[in-house]
C-alpha positions as CSV (number, residue, x, y, z in Angstrom):
1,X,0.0,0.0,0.0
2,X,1.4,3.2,-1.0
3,X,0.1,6.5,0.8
4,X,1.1,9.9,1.3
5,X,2.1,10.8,5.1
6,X,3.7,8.7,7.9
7,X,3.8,10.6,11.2
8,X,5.7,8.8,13.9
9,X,5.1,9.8,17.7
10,X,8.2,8.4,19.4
11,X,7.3,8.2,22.7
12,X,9.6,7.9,25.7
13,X,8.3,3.7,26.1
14,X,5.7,3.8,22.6
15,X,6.3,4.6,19.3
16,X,3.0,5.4,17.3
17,X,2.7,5.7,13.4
18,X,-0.4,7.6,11.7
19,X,-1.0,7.1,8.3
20,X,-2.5,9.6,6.1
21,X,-3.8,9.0,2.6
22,X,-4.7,11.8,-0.2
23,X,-3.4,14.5,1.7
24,X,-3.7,17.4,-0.5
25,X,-7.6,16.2,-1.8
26,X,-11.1,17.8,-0.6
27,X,-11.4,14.2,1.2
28,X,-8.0,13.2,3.0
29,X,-7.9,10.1,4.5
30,X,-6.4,9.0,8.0
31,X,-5.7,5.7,6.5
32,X,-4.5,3.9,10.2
33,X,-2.4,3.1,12.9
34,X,0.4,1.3,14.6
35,X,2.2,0.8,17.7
36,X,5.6,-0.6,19.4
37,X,7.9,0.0,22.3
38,X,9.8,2.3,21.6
39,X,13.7,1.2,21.3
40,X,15.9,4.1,22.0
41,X,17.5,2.8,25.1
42,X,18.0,-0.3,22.5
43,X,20.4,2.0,20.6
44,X,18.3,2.5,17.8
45,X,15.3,4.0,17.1
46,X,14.7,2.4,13.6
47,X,13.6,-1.0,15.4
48,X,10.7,0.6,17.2
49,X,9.5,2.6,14.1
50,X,9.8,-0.7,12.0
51,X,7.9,-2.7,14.7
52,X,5.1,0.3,15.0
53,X,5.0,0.0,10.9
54,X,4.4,-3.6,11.3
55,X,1.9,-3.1,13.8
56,X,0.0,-0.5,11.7
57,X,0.4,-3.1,8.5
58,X,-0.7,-6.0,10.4
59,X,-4.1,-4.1,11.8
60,X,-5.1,-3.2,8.1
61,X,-4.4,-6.0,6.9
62,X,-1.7,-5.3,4.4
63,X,1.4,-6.9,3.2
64,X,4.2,-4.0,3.6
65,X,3.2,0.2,3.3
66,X,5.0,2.9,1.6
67,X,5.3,6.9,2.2
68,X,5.9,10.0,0.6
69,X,7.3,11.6,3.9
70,X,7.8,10.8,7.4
71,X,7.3,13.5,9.6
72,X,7.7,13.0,13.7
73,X,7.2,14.1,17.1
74,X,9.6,12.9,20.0
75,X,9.7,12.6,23.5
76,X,11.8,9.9,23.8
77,X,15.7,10.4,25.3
78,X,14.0,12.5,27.6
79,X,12.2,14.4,25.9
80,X,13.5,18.4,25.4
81,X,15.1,19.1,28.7
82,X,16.1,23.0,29.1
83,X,17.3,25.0,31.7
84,X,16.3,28.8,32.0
85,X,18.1,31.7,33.2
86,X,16.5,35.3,33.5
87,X,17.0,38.3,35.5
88,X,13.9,38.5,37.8
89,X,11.7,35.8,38.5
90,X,8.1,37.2,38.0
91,X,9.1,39.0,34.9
92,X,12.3,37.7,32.3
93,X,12.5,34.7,34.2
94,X,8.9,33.9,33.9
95,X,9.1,34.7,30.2
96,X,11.5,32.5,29.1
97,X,10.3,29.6,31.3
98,X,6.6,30.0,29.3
99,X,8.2,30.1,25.8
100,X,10.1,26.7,26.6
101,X,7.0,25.1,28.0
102,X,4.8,26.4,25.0
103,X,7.8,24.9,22.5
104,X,7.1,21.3,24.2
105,X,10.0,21.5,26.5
106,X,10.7,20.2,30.2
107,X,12.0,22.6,32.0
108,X,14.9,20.9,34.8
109,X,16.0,24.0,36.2
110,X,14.8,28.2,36.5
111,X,17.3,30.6,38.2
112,X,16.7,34.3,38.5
113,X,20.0,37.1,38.8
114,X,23.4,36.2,38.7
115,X,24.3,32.1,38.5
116,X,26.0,31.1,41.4
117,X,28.6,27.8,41.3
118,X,25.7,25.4,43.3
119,X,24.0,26.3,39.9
120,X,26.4,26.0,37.4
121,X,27.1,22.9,38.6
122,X,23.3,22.0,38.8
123,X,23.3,23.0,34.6
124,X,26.4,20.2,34.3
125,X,24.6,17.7,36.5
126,X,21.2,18.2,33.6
127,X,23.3,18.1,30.5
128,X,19.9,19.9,29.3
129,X,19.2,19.9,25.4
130,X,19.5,23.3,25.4
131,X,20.0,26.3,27.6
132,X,18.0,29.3,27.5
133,X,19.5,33.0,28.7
134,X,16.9,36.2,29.2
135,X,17.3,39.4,31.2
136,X,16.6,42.6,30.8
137,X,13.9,44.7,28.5
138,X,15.0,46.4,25.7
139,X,17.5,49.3,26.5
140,X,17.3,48.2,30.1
141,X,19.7,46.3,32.7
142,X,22.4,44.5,30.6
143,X,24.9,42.9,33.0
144,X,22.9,40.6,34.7
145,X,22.9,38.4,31.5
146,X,26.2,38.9,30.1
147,X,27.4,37.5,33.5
148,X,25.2,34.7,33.2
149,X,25.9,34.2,29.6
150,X,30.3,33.8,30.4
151,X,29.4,31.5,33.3
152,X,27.8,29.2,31.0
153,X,30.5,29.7,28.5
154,X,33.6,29.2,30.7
155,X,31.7,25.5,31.4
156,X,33.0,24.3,28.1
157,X,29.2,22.8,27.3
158,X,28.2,21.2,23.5
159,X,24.9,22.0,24.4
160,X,23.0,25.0,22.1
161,X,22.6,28.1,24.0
162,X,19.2,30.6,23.1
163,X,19.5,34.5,23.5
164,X,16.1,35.8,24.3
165,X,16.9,39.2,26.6
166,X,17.8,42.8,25.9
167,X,18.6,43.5,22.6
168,X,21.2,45.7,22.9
169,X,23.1,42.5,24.4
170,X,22.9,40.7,21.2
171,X,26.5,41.7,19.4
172,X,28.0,40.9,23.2
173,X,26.6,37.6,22.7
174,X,27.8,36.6,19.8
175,X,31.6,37.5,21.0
176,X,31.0,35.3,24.0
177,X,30.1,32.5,22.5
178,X,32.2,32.7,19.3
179,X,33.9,29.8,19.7
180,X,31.5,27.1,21.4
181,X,30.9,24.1,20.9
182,X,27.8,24.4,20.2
183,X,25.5,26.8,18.4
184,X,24.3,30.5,19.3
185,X,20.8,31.0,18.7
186,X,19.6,34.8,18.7
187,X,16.2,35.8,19.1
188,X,13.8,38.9,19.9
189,X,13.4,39.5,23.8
190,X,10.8,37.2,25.6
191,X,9.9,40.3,27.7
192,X,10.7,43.1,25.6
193,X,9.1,45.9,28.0
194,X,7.4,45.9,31.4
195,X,4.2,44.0,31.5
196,X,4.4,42.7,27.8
197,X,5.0,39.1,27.0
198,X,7.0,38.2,23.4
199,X,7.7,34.0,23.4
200,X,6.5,33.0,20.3
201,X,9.5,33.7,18.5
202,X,11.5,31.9,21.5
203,X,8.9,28.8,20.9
204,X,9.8,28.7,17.2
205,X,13.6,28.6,17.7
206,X,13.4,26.5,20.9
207,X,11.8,24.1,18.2
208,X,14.2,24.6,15.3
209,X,17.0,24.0,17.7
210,X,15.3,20.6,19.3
211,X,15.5,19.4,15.5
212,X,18.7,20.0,14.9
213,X,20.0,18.5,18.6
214,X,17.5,15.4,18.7
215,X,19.8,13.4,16.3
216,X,22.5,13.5,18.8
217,X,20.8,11.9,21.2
218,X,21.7,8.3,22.4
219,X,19.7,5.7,19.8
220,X,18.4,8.7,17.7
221,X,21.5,9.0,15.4
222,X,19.7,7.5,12.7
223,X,16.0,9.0,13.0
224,X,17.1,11.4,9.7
225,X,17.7,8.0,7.8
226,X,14.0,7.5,7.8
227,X,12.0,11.2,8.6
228,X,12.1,13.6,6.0
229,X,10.1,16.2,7.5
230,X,9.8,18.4,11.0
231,X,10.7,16.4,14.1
232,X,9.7,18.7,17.3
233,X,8.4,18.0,20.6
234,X,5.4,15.8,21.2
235,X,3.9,18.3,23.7
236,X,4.6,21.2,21.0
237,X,3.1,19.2,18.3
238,X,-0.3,19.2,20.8
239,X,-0.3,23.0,21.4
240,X,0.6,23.8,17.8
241,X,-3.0,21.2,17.7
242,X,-4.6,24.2,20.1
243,X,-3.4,26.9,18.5
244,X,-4.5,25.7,15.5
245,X,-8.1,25.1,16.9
246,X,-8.2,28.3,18.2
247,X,-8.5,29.6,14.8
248,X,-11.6,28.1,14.3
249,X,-13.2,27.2,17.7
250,X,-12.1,30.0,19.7
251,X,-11.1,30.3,23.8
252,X,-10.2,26.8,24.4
253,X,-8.4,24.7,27.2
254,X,-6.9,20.8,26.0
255,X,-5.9,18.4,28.6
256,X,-3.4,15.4,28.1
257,X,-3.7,12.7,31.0
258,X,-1.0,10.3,30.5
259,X,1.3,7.4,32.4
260,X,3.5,10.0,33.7
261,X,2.1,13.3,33.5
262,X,-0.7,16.0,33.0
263,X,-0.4,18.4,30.7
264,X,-2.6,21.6,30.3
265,X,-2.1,23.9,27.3
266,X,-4.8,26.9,26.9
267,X,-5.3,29.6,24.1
268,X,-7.1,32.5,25.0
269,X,-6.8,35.9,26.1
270,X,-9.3,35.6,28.8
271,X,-11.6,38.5,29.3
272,X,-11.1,42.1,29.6
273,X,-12.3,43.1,33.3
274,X,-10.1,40.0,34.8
275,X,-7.3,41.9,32.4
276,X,-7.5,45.2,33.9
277,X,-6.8,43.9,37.5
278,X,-3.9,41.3,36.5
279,X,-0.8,41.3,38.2
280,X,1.4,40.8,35.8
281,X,1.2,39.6,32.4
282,X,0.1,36.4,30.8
283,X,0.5,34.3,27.3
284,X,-2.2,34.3,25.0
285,X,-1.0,30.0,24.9
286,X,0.4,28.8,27.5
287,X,1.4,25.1,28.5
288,X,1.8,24.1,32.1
289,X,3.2,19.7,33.0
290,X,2.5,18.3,36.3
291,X,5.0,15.9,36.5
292,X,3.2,14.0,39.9
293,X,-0.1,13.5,38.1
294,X,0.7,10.8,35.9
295,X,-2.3,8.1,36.6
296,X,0.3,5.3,36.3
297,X,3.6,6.3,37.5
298,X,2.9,9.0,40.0
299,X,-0.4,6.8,41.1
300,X,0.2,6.7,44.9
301,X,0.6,10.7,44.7
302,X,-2.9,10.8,43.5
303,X,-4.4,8.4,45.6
304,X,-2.6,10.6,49.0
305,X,-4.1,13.8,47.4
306,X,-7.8,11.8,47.4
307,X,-6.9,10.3,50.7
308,X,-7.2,6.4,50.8
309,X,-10.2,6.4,53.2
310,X,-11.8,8.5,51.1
311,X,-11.3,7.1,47.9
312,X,-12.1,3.4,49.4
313,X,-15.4,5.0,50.8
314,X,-16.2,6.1,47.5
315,X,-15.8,3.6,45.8
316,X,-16.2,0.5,47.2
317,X,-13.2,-1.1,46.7
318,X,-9.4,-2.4,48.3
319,X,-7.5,0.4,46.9
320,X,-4.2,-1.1,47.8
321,X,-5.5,-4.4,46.1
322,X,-6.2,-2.7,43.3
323,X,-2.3,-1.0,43.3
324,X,-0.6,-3.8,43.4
325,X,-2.2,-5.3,40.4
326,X,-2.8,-2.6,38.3
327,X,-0.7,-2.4,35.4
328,X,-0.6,0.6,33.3
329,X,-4.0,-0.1,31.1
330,X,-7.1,-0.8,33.4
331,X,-8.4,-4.4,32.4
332,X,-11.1,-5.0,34.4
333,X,-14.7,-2.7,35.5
334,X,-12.6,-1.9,39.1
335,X,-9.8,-0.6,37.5
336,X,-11.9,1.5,35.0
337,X,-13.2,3.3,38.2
338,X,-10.2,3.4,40.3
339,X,-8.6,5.0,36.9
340,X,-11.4,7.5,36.1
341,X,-11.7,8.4,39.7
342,X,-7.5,9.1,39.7
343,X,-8.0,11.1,35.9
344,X,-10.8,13.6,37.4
345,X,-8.4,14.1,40.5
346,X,-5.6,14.8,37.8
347,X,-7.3,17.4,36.0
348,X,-8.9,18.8,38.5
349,X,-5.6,19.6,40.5
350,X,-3.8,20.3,36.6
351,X,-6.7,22.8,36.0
352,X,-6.1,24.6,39.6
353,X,-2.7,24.8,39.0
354,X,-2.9,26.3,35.4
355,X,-5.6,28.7,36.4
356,X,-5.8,32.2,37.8
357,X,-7.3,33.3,40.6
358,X,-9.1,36.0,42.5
359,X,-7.3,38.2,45.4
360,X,-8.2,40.6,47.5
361,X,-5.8,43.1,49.6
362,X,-6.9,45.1,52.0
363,X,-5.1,48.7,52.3
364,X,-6.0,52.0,54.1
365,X,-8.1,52.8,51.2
366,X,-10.2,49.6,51.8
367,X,-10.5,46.4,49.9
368,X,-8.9,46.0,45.9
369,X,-9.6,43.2,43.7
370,X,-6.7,42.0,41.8
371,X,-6.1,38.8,39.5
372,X,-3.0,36.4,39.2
373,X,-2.7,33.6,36.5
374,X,-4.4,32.8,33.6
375,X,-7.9,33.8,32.9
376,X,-9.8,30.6,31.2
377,X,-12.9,32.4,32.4
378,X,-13.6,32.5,28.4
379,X,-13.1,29.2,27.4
380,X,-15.4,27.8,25.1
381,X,-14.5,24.0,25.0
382,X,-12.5,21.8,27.1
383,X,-10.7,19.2,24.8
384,X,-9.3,16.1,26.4
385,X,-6.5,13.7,24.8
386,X,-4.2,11.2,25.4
387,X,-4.5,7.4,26.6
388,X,-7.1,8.6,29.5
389,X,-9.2,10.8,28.2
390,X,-9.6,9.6,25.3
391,X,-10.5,6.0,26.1
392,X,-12.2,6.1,29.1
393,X,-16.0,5.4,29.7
394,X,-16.8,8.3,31.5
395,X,-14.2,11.0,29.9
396,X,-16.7,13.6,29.2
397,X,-18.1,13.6,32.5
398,X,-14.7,14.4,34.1
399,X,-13.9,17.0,31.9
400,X,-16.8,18.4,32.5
401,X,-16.2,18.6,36.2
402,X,-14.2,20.8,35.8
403,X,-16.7,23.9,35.6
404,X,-18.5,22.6,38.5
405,X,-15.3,22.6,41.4
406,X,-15.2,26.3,41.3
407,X,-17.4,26.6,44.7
408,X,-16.0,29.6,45.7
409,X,-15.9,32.0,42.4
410,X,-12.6,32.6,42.8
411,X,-11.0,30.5,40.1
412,X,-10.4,31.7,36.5
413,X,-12.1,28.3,35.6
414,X,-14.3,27.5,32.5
415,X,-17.7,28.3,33.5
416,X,-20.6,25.7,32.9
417,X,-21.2,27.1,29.7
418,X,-18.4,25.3,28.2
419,X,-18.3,22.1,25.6
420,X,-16.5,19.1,26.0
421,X,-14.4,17.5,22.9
422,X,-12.6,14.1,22.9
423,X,-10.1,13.6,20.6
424,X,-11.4,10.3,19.8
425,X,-8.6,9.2,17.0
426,X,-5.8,10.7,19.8
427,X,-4.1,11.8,16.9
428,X,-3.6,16.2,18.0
429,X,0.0,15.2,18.5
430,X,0.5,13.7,15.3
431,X,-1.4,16.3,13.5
432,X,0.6,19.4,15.2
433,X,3.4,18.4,13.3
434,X,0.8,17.9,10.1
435,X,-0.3,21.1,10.5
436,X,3.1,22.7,9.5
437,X,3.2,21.4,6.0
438,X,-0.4,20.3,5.1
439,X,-2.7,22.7,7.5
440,X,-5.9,21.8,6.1
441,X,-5.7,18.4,5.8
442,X,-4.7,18.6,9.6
443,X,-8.0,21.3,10.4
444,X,-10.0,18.1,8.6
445,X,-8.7,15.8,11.0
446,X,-9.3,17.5,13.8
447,X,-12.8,18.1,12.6
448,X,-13.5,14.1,12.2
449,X,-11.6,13.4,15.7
450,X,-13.2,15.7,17.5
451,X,-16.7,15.6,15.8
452,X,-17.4,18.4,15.3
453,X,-17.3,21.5,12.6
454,X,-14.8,23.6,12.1
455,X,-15.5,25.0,8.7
């Protein structure tokens, strides 16, 4: 069978392989799938992409399949680690740390002002993918991140290093680092005056630079032998996914429960009263991972947040029974429960920790409202994806539970007003990276996986 598009997710244990079919017709076809443990710590990534082929062959019945291009996702050798260094916490700092999140990245370290040695040593002890340096609005404080930027220099690193701070330190920049070992990238300031936010430019490099560094990593040396297209981060595929959607849905919020971790990305510029009392500013998209609401790996973590009493209670069931035997996919009606139950906990606390919130203060001229976060107060539909949501019986119901924990009034939540999506192919990831070269055969996708129109 010949068709047009492989896109491989190579996961940090699963490798997945989409198939798409008459790409560039009124009617493109999402032809099939496959799946295979992923073999990077094998030493080569090739033998979980061939196994994920033969899987996809095997479940359509056909002999051997042949593509136009291969186009990929990764998460695998780690996934994009970065480490990010900025002048003040709340404001460059903060900046840069939202680009790299919004690229797909996981972010190992943040440090605001001048690096010490404990942190210097903390970057060698990473070995991050890349390193990213801020400081400073435009024509403002310059020092702070030259500093930084000869620290990181004088470590001898071949690990990329981004500029993303005050312009004028751009030419001081490039003499620092004129001899690495590693590349120099220059971009426009992720916080180019007070209260203004600029990371999309940082996203698009941060994802340029994860292309041209993934091959290095241990068992990806040969991944160029077989992709011919974009390889970026598998969280960065699903936001370029929600940023796409935006276009045509509006406000929206997309949740990914997996093994290991939540993710939350959310487009929207949340409404103007919450606006005029923020804080501080916010990203029109903007990703947040918790990494201890995984509803496999970081399982006991969610049960403790329930409480085991609790969760027993509600339930009816031997939770620890249940722990012990559970393994990764729930296999029996128990485990269902015990799963969904552990999902609506995860985004739940995901959503809370994403979200903005009310304050008040209290000064001699009385009480002022302020706001801090990100306002989802807008938010038309709540999308869920990955291996949870997109599976499980009662998916909808959790994401729409949501809305309804906002007791108080406080939280920038979704109100009730807003639809649930499933992404019932659990192919956004795959079709972020479609997106970049065949956008609407990936909007025609989306529309079929998520039922619903976009045109």
């Amino acid at each position: 069978m010949k068709i047009d598009v492989l896109v491989a997710e190579i996961g940090s244990t699963t490798t997945l392989v989409n198939a798409f079919h008459n790409i560039n017709s009124g009617s493109p076809v999402f032809w099939g799938q496959g799946q295979a443990p992923t073999s990077v710590l094998d030493g080569d990534v090739r033998i979980g992409l061939k196994g994920a082929i033969d899987d996809l062959c095997k479940n359509k019945g056909a002999d051997s399949v042949e593509y136009g291009e291969m186009l990929a996702t990764s998460s695998a050798a780690g996934g994009l680690k970065m480490t990010v260094h900025g002048l003040v916490y709340d404001m460059t700092a903060k900046a840069a740390k939202e680009a790299a999140l919004g690229a797909g990245a996981i972010i190992h370290s943040v440090t605001a002002g001048r690096l010490r040695r404990t942190d210097l040593q903390k970057i060698k002890e990473i070995q991050p993918n890349l390193i990213m340096i801020a400081g400073g609005v435009d024509y403002g404080e310059r020092d702070t991140a030259v500093y930084n930027a000869e620290m990181i220099r004088s470590l001898e690193l071949s690990i990329p290093v981004i500029y993303a701070g005050n312009v004028e330190n751009q030419d001081e920049m490039r003499l620092i680092f004129e001899d690495a070992k590693a590349p120099l990238y220059i971009v426009e300031n992720v916080y180019p005056k007070i209260d203004e936010l600029n990371v999309e430019p940082a996203r698009r490099v941060i994802q340029d630079a994860f292309e041209d560094h993934i091959i290095q990593a241990p068992g990806m040396e040969h991944i160029r032998d077989l992709i011919t297209g974009p390889i970026i981060p598998t969280p960065g595929a699903v936001m370029e996914s929600a940023k796409l959607l935006y276009e045509h849905l509006g406000d929206l919020v997309v949740l990914d429960v997996g093994g290991a971790t939540t993710d939350l990305h959310s487009v929207t510029e949340g409404s103007e009263e919450i606006s005029r009392i923020l804080i501080s500013p916010e990203p029109k998209a903007k990703r947040t991972v918790e990494g201890d609401l995984g509803v496999y790996i970081n399982i006991a973590n969610i049960v403790e947040s329930i409480g085991r009493e609790k969760l027993s209670e509600e339930l009816g069931l031997d939770i620890d029974k249940i722990m012990e035997n559970y393994r990764f996919v729930p296999r029996t009606d128990e485990e269902v429960r015990f799963v969904e139950r552990l999902t609506k906990e995860a985004v739940i606390k995901a959503t809370e920790r994403h979200a903005g919130r009310i304050r008040y203060v209290y000064g001699p001229s009385g009480r002022s409202t302020l706001a801090e976060g990100k306002d989802l107060s807008q938010v038309k539909y709540i999308i869920g994806t990955g291996g949870a949501l997109t599976r499980l019986p009662n998916r909808r119901e959790i994401l729409e539970a949501i809305a309804l924990h906002n007791e108080t009034g406080l939280l920038l939540f979704p109100g009730t007003e807003a639809k649930t999506l499933i992404d019932n192919d659990y192919i956004m990831a795959s079709l972020g990276v479609l997106s970049k070269r065949y956008k609407d055969a990936a909007v025609c996708f989306l529309e079929r996986s998520l039922c619903c129109s976009l045109r």
